[in-house]
C-alpha positions, 0 to 999 in steps of 0.5 A: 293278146297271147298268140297261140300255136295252131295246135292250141287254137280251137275249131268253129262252125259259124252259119251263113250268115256270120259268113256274109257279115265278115264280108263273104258272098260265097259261105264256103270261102269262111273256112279256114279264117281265124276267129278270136273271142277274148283270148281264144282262136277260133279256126273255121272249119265249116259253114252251116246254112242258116236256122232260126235258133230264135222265135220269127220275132228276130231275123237270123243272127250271126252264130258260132258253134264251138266247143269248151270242156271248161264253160260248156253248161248243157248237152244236147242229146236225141233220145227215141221216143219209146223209151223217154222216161228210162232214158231221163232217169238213167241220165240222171242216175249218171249225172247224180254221180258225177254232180250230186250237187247240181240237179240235173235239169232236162227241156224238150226243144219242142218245149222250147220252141213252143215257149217263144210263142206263148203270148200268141198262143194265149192271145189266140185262144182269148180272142176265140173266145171272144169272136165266139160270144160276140157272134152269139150276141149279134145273132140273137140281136139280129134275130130280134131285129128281125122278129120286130121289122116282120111285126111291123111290116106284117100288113105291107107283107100280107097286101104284098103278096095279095097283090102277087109278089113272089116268095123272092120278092118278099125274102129280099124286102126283109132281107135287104135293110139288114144286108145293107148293115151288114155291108156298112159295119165291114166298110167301117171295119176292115180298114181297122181289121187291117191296119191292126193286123199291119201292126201285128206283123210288125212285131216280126222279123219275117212277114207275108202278104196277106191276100185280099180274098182273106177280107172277102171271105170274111164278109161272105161268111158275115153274111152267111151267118146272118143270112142262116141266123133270120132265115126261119123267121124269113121263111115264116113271114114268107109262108104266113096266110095274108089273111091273118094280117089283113082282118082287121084292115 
C-alpha cells in the first residue's frame, strides 16, 4: 500500500457504532485515527450518533461517510415541499445538460423507507381482511346456534319463567354454553396466538415485550361481540309469552 501525505488523505464521518467496534468506549476518542480502505486514507473528524439507515430487521451496523468526486453515484438533497415538481424538472433540466446520457433517477427517502416494509404492510392488510370475514362467519354461525338452543329450550324456558325465574336467570342459561365455547377456543388458541407472534418478532433485530393485557383484551372483546351478536335473540326468548311454548303441553 502507497502512503500518502496528510494533505492527500481523505476526511470521514463514521457512527458510534463503527467507534465501539474499533475498540472505543468513548465515541469522541475515534477522531483523528486513521482509516484505509483499498488504497485510500481515511482521517476521522467526527463521530455521528447511531441511526437506522437500514429496516429494524437489521441492527445498526458500522457506517463511514466519505466523500469521492470519482465514484460518488447520488446526491442528497432536501427540496420544500410546496414547490417539488418545479424543483424536480428544474434538477433535471441541469443534469440533462451535463448527463444527457444518463437519466436522471429521483427517490423520495419516505419512499425508501416505506420499501423496507412492504411485505409487512401487505401482510397486514391480508390478514385484516381475513379476521374481517372470519368474524362475519362466526357471528352468523353463532347467531344460528343460538336460534336452534332457544328453539329447543323453548318449553324448559317458558316453565322457567312460570315458575319466577328472572330475566337474568333466563340471559345467563342461554348465554353460558356458548361463553363456556368461547373461553375454551381462547385456551386452545392463545398459546398459538403466542408462539406465532414470538416467531414474527424473530424476524427483527429490535424486539419488545408484548404485555398480557394485550391477550386479555382480546378475549373481553371476543366475548363482547358475541355477547352483541345473540343479544336480540336473547332478548326475544326473555320477553316471549310463556304461553306460546306451554299450549300444547
Amino acid at each position: 500500500m502507497i502512503l500518502q501525505t496528510k494533505s492527500e488523505r481523505k476526511e470521514a464521518l463514521i457512527n458510534n457504532t463503527y467507534a465501539s467496534m474499533l475498540g472505543f468506549e468513548n465515541p469522541d476518542e475515534a477522531i483523528g485515527i486513521q482509516l484505509s480502505s483499498g488504497d485510500e486514507v481515511y482521517d476521522v473528524v467526527g463521530v455521528l450518533k447511531d441511526f437506522h439507515f437500514q429496516s429494524f430487521h437489521v441492527a445498526i451496523e458500522p457506517l463511514m461517510y466519505s466523500f469521492d468526486d470519482k465514484t460518488s453515484r447520488c446526491i442528497g438533497l432536501t427540496v420544500p415541499t410546496d414547490q417539488l415538481q418545479e424543483t424536480i424538472n428544474s434538477i433535471n433540466d441541469k443534469w440533462d445538460q451535463v448527463y444527457p446520457d444518463a437519466p436522471l433517477q429521483v427517490q423520495f427517502l419516505d419512499q425508501t423507507i416505506d420499501s423496507f416494509y412492504k411485505t409487512e404492510k401487505t401482510t397486514s392488510k391480508m390478514a385484516s381482511v381475513a379476521t374481517v370475514i372470519a368474524i362475519l362467519i362466526s357471528c352468523l354461525g353463532l347467531f344460528g346456534l343460538m336460534s336452534y338452543s332457544i328453539i329447543q329450550k323453548s318449553k324448559e324456558l317458558g316453565v322457567r319463567k312460570v315458575l319466577g325465574a328472572s330475566t337474568l336467570n333466563i340471559g345467563v342459561i342461554l348465554s353460558k354454553e356458548f361463553l363456556a365455547l368461547i373461553l375454551i377456543a381462547f385456551a386452545l388458541t392463545l398459546p398459538l396466538a403466542y408462539l406465532s407472534i414470538e416467531r414474527w418478532m424473530e424476524q427483527y433485530a429490535y424486539q419488545v415485550d408484548i404485555s398480557w393485557w394485550i391477550y386479555v383484551l382480546g378475549v373481553v372483546l371476543s366475548i363482547s361481540v358475541a355477547l352483541l351478536t345473540v343479544a336480540a335473540k336473547v332478548w326475544k326468548a326473555i320477553r316471549a309469552n310463556p304461553v306460546e311454548s306451554l299450549r300444547y303441553e
